[in-house]
DRENGUVEX-167307 format. One line per 8 residues: number of its first residue (from 1); their letters; for each residue x, y, z of N, C-alpha, C. Coordinates in Angstrom, 3 decimals. Example, Ala and Ser with C-alpha at 12.3 -4.5 7.8 and 13.67 -1.06 7.14 Angstrom:
BEGIN
1> AS> 13.190,-5.690,7.800,12.300,-4.500,7.800,13.200,-3.300,7.800  12.850,-2.250,7.080,13.670,-1.060,7.140,12.900,0.030,7.870;
This chain:
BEGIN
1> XXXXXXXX> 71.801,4.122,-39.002,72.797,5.073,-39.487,73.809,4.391,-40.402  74.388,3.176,-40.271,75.099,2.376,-41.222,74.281,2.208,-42.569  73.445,2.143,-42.589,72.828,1.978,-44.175,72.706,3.787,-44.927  72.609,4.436,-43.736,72.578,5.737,-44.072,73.843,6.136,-45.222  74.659,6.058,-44.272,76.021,5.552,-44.935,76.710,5.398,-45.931  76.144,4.053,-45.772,76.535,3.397,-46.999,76.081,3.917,-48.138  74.586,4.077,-48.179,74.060,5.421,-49.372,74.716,6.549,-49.813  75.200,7.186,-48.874,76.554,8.434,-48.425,77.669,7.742,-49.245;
9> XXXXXXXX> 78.179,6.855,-49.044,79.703,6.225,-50.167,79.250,6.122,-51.364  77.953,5.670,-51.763,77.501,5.152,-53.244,77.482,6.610,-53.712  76.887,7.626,-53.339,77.081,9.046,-53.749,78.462,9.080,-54.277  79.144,9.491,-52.994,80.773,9.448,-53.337,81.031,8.740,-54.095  81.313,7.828,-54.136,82.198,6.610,-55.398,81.356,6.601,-56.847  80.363,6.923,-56.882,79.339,7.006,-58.466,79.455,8.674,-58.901  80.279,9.289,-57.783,80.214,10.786,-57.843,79.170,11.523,-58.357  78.032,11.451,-57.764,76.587,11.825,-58.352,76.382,13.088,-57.825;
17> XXXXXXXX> 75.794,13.983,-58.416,76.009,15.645,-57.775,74.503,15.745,-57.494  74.410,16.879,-57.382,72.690,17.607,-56.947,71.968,17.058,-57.938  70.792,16.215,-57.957,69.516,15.897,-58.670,69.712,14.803,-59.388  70.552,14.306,-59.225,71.309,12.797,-59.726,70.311,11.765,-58.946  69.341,10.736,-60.002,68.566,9.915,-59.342,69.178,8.849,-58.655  68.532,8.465,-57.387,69.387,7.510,-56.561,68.872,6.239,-56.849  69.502,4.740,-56.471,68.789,3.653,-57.249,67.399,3.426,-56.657  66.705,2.427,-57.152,65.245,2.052,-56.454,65.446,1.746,-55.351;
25> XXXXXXXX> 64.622,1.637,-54.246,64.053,1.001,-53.263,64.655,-0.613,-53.249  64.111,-1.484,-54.298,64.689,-2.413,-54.592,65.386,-3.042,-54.643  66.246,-2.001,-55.745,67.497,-1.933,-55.849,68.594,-2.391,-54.627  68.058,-0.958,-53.715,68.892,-0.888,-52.508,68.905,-1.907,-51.270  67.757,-2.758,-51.915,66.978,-3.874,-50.407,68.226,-5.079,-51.423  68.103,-5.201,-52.228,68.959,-6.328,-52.710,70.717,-5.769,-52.682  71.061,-4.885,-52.999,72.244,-4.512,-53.236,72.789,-4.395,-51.623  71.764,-4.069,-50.755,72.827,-3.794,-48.921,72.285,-5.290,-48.261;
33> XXXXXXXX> 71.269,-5.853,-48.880,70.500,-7.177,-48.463,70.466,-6.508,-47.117  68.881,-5.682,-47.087,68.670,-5.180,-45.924,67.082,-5.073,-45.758  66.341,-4.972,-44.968,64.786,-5.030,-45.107,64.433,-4.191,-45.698  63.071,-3.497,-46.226,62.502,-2.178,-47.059,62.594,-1.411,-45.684  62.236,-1.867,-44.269,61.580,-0.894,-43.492,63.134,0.081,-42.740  64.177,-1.068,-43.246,65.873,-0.495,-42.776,66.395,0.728,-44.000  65.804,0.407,-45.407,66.233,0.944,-46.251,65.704,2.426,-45.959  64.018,2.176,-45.789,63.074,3.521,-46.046,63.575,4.325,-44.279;
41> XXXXXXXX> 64.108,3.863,-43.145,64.310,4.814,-42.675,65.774,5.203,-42.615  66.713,4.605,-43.378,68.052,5.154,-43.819,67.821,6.548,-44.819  66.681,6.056,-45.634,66.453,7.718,-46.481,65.721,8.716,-46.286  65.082,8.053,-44.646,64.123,9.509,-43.701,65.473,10.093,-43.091  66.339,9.278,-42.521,67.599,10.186,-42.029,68.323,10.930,-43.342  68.357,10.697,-44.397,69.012,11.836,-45.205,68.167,12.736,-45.795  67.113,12.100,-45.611,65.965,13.409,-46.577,66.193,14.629,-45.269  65.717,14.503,-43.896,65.943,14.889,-42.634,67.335,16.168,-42.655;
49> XXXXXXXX> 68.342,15.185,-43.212,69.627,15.830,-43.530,70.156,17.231,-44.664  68.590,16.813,-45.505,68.422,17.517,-46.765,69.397,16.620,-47.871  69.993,15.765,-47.664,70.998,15.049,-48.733,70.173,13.855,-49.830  68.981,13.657,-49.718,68.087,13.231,-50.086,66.835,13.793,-50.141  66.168,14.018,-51.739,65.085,14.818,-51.820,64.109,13.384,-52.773  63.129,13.835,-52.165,62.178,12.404,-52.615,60.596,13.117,-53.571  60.604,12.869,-54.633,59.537,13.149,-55.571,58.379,12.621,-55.751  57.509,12.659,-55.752,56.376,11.521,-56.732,55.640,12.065,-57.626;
57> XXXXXXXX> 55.101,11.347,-58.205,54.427,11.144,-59.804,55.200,10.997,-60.425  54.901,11.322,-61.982,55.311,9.948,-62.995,57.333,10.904,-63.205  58.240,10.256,-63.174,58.987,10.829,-63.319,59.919,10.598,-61.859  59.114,10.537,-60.896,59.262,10.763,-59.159,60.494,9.619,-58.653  60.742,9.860,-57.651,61.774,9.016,-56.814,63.191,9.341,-55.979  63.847,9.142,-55.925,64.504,9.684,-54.558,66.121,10.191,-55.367  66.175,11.767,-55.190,67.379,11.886,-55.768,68.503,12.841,-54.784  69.683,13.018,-55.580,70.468,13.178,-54.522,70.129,15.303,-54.120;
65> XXXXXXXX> 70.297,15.283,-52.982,69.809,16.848,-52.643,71.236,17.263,-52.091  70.918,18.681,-51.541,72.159,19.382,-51.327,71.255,20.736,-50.401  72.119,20.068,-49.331,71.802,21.580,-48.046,71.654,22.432,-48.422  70.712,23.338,-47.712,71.076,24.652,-47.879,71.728,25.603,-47.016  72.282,26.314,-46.981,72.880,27.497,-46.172,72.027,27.568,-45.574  70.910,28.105,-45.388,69.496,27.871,-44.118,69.617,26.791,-42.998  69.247,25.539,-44.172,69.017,24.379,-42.876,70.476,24.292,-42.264  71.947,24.148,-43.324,72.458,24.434,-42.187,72.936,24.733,-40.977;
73> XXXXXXXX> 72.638,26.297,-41.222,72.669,27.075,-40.034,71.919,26.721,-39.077  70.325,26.357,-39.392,69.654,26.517,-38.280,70.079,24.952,-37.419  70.516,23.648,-38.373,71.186,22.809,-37.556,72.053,23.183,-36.373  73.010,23.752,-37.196,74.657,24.493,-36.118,73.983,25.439,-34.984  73.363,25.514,-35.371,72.819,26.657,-34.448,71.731,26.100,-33.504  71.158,25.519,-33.527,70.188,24.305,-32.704,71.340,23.729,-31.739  72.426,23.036,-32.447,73.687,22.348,-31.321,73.734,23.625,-30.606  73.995,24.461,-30.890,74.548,25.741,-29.717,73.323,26.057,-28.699;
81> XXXXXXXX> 72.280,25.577,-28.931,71.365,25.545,-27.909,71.489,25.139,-26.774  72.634,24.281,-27.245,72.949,23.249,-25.242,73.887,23.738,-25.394  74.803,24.609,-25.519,76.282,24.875,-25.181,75.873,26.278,-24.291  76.718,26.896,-23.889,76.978,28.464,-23.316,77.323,29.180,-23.636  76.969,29.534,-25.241,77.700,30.654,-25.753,77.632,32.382,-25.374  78.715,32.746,-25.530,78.491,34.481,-24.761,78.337,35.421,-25.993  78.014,35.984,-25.669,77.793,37.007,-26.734,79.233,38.131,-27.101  79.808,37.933,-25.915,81.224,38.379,-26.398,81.790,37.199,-27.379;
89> XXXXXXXX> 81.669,35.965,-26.920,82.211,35.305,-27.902,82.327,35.266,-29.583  81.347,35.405,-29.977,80.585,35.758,-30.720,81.221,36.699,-31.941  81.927,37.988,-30.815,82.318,39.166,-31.288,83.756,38.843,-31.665  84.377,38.177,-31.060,85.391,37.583,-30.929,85.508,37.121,-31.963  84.909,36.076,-32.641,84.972,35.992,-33.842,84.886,36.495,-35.019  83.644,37.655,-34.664,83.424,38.559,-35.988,84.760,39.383,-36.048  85.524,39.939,-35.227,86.463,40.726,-35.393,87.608,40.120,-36.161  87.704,38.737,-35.936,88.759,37.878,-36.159,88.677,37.904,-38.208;
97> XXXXXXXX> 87.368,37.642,-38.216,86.921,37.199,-39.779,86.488,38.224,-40.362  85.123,39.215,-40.183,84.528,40.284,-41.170,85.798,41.008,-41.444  87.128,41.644,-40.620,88.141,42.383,-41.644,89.175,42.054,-42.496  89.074,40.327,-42.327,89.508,39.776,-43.539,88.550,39.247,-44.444  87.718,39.123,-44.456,85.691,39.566,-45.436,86.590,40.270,-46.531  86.553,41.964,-45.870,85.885,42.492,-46.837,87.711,43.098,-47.196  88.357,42.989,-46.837,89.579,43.060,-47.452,90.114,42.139,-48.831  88.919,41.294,-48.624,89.822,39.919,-49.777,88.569,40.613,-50.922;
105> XXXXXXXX> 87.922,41.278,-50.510,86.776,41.591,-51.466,86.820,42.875,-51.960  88.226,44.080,-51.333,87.881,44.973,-51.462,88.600,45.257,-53.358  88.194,45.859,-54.345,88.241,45.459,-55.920,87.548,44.748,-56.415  87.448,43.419,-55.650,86.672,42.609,-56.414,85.317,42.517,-56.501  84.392,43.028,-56.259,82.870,43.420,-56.291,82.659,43.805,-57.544  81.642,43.233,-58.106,80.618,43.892,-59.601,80.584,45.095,-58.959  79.907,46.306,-59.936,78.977,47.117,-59.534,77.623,46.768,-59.541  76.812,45.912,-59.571,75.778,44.932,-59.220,75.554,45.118,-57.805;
113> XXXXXXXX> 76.718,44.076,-57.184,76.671,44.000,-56.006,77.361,44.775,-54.986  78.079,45.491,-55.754,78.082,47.010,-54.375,76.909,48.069,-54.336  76.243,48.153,-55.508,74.959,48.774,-55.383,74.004,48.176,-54.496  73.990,46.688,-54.858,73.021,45.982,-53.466,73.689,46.108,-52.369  75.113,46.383,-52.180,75.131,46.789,-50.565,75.250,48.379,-50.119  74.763,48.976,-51.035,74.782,50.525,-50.624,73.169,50.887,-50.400  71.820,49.868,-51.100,70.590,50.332,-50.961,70.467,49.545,-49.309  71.096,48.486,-48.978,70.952,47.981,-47.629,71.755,49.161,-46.951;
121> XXXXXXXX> 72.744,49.380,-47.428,73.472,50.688,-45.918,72.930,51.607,-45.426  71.659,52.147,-47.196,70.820,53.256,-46.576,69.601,53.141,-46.147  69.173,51.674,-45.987,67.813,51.364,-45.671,66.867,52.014,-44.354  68.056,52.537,-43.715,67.552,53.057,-42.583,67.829,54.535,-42.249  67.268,55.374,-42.772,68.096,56.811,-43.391,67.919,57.925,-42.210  67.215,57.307,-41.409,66.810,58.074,-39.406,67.001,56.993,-38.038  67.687,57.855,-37.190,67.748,56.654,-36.131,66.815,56.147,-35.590  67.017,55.024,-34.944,65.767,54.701,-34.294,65.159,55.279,-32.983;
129> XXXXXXXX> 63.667,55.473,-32.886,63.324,56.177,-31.606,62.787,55.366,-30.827  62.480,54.164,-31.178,61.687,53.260,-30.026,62.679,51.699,-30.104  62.102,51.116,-29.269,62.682,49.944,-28.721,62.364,48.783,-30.214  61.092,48.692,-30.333,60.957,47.908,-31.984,61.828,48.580,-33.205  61.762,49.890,-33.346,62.936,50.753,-34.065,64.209,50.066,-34.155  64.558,49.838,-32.646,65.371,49.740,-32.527,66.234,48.292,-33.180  65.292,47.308,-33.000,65.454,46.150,-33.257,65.162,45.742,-34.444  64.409,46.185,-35.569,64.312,46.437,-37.015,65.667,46.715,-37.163;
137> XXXXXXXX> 66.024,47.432,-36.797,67.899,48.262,-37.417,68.551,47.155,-36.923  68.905,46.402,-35.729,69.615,45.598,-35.678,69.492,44.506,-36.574  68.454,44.008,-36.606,68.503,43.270,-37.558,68.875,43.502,-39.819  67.678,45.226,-39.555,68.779,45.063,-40.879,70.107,45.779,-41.101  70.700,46.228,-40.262,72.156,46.215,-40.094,73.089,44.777,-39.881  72.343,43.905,-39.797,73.107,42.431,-40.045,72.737,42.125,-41.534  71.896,42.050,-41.835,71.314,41.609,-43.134,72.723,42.202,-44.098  72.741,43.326,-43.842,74.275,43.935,-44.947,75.374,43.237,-44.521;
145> XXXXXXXX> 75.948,42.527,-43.497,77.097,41.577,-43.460,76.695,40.017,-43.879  75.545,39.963,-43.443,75.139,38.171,-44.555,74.869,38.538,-45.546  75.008,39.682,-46.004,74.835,39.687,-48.012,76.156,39.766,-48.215  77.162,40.726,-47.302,78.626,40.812,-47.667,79.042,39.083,-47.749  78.680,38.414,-46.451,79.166,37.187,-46.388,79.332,35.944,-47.223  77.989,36.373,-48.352,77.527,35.764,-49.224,78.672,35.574,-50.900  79.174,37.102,-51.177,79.896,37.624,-51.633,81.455,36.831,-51.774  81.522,36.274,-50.470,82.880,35.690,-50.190,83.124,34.542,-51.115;
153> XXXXXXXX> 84.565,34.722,-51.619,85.251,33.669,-52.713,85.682,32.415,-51.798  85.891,32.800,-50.321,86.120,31.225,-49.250,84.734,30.743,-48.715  84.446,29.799,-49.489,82.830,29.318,-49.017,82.564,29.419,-47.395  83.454,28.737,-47.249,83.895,28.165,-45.579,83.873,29.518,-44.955  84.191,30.805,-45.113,84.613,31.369,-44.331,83.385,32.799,-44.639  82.665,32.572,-45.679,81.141,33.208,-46.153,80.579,32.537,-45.253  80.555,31.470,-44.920,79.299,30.242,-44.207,79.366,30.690,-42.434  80.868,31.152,-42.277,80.747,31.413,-40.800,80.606,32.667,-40.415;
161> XXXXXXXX> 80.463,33.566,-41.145,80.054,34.631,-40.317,78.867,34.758,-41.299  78.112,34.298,-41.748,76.959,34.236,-42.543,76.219,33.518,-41.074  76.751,32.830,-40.693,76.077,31.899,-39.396,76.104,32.919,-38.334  76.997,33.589,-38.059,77.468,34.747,-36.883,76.465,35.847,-36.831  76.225,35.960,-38.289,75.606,37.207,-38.137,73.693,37.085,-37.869  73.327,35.947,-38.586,72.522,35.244,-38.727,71.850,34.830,-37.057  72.736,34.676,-36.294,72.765,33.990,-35.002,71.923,34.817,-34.376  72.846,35.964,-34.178,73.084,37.290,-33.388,71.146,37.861,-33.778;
169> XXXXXXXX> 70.979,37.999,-35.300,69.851,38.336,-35.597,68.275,37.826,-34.637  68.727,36.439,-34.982,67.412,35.888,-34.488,67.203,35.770,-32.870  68.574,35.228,-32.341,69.088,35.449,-31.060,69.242,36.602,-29.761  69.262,37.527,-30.367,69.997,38.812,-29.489,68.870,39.500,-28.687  69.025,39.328,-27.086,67.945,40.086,-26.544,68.561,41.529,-25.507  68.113,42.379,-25.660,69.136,43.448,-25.112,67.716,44.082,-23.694  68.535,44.346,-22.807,67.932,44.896,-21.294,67.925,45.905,-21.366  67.093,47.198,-21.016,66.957,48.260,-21.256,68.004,49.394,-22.014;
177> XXXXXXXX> 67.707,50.577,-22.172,68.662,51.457,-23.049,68.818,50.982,-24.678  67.612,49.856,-25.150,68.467,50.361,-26.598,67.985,50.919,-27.663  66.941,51.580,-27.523,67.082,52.844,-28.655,68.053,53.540,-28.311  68.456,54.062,-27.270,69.552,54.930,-27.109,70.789,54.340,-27.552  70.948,53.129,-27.336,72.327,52.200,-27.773,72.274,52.566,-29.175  71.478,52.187,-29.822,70.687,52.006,-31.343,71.037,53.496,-32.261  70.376,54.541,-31.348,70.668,55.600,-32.172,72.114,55.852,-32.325  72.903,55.430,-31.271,74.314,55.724,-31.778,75.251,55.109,-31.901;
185> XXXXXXXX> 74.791,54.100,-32.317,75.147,52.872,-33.165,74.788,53.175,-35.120  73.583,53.394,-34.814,73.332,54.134,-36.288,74.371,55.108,-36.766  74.730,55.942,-35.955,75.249,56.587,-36.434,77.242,56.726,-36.582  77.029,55.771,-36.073,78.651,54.754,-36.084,78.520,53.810,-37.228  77.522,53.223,-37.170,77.093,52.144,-38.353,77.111,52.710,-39.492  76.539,54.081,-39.639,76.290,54.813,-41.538,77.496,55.368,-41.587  78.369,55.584,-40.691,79.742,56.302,-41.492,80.626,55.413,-41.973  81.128,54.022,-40.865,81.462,53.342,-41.127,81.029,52.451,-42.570;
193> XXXXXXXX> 79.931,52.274,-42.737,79.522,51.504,-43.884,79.896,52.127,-45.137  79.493,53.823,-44.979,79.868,55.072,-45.959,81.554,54.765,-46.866  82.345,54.613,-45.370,83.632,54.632,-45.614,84.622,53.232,-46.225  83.566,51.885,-45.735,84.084,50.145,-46.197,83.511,50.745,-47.649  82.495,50.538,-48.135,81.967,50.828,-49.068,82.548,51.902,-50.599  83.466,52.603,-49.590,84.256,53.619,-50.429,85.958,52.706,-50.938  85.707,51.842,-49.837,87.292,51.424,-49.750,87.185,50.015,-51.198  85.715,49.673,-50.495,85.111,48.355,-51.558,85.631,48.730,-53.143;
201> XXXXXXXX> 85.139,49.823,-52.600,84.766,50.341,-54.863,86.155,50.577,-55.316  87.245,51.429,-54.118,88.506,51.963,-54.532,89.655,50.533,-54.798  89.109,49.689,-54.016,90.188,48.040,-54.075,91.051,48.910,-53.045  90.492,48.886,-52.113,91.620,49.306,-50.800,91.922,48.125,-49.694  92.160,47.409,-49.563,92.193,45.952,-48.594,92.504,46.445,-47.113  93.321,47.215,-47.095,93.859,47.675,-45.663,93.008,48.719,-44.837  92.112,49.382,-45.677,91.121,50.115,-45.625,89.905,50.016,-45.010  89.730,48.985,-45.713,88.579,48.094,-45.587,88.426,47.543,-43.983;
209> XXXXXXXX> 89.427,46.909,-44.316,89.905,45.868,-42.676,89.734,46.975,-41.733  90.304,48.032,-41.832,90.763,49.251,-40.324,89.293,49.626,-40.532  88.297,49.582,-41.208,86.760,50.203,-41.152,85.830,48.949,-40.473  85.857,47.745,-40.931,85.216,46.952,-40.555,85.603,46.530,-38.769  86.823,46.730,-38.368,87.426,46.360,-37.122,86.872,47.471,-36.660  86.858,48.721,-36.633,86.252,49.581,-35.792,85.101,49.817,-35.692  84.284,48.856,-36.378,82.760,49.031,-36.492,82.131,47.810,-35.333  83.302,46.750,-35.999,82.598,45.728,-35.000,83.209,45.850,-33.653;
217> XXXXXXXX> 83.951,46.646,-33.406,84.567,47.055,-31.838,83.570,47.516,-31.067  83.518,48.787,-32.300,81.832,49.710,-31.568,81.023,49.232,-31.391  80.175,48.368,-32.091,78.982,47.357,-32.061,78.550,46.530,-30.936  80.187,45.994,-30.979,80.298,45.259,-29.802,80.163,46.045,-28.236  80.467,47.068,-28.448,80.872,47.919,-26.771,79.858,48.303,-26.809  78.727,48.994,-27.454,77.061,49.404,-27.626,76.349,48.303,-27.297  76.423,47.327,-27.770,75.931,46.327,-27.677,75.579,45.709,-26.449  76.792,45.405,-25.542,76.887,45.344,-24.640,76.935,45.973,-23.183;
225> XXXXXXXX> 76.829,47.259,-23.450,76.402,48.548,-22.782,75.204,48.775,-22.528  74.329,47.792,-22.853,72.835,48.072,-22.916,72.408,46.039,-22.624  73.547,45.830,-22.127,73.083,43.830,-21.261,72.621,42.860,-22.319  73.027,43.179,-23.568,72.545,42.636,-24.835,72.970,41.270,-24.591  72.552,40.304,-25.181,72.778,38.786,-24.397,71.881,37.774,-25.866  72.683,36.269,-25.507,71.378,35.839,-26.467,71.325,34.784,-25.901  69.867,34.619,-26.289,68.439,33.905,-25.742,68.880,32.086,-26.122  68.264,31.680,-24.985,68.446,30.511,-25.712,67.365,29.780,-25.982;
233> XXXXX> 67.203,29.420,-27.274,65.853,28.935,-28.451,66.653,28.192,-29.926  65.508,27.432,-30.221,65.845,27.034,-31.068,65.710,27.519,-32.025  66.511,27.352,-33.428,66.309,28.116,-34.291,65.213,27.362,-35.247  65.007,28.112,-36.166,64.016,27.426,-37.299,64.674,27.320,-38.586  64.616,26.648,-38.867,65.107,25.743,-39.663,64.196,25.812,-41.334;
């Protein structure tokens, strides 16, 4: 991990961005005076990391990479595998963050991208009647807050409920009752979305916030009205 490192500062201090070639092999065995077999698994731990992407053929060799929002997540989210997270918790947070989301966003949207979040609001234009129904809608009723999340001008604060919502998706296993949860959730879910969506286009901030807080209140109390819980697995990455 120290040679890892040290590769990690030469980034920093040469300030080399995404696709910036890193020095040789060579290079690096003479410059840290370290063996090839110390060097080559200092750059399996960053390739691993995604911070190192490695090429071959003519042209080929090891340059600097850059995470993605994916592997990310599915890292952060792998650690939460050994922790105890609740699914209230969870909510706890979304309430805290999605109504300051879409308040900092409400004006500022293209019409581009409020159109892409109005063909996701209506993607599901009947409630659900069965238990797979049911779970299609949950999931793409998240999909419209990680596209909102995406949207966000605070990277940091796109990235965490982009992770939240993301979680919940792959994660969430619910104990009997939820098509019934589902159908009226749908129908809490399309007015509400009807009405953020109205507030989006108008630049209403306060609007916005009082729509998104009562959605994820509801969500949350449906949700959990039906023993909804999440699983613990690893994510994929």
């Amino acid at each position: 991990m120290r040679v890892a490192d040290t590769i990690k500062e030469l980034v920093m201090v040469r300030d080399l961005k995404r696709g910036d070639r890193l020095p040789a092999e060579s290079e690096m065995i003479q410059s840290f005076g370290m063996a090839k077999s110390t060097i080559r698994e200092a750059m399996r731990i960053l390739e691993a990391q995604g911070l190192v992407e490695t090429r071959t053929g003519p042209g080929g060799g090891s340059f600097v990479g850059e995470p993605s929002a994916e592997r990310a997540r599915a890292l952060l989210g792998n650690y939460f595998y050994f922790k105890d997270v609740k699914f209230a918790e969870v909510y706890q947070l979304r309430r805290l963050l999605e109504p300051e989301l879409v308040a900092s966003l409400a004006g500022g949207l293209s019409e581009d991208q409020l159109e892409e979040l109005e063909l996701l609001a209506e993607r599901f234009p009947t409630p659900p009647q069965t238990v797979e129904e049911a779970r299609a809608y949950h999931i793409g009723s998240l999909e419209f807050h990680v596209r909102l999340a995406s949207f966000a001008q605070n990277d940091l604060l796109g990235f965490v409920i982009g992770f939240l919502a993301t979680t919940l998706s792959e994660l969430t296993v619910s104990q009997g009752g939820a098509e019934h949860a589902a159908a009226a959730l749908w129908r809490k879910g399309r007015l509400c979305r009807r009405h953020l969506l109205m507030a989006l286009r108008e630049g209403a901030p306060g609007e916005a916030r009082k729509v998104m807080l009562e959605f994820m209140l509801a969500e949350e109390a449906m949700m959990l009205s039906q023993n909804a819980a999440l699983r613990r697995r690893f994510v994929p990455g």
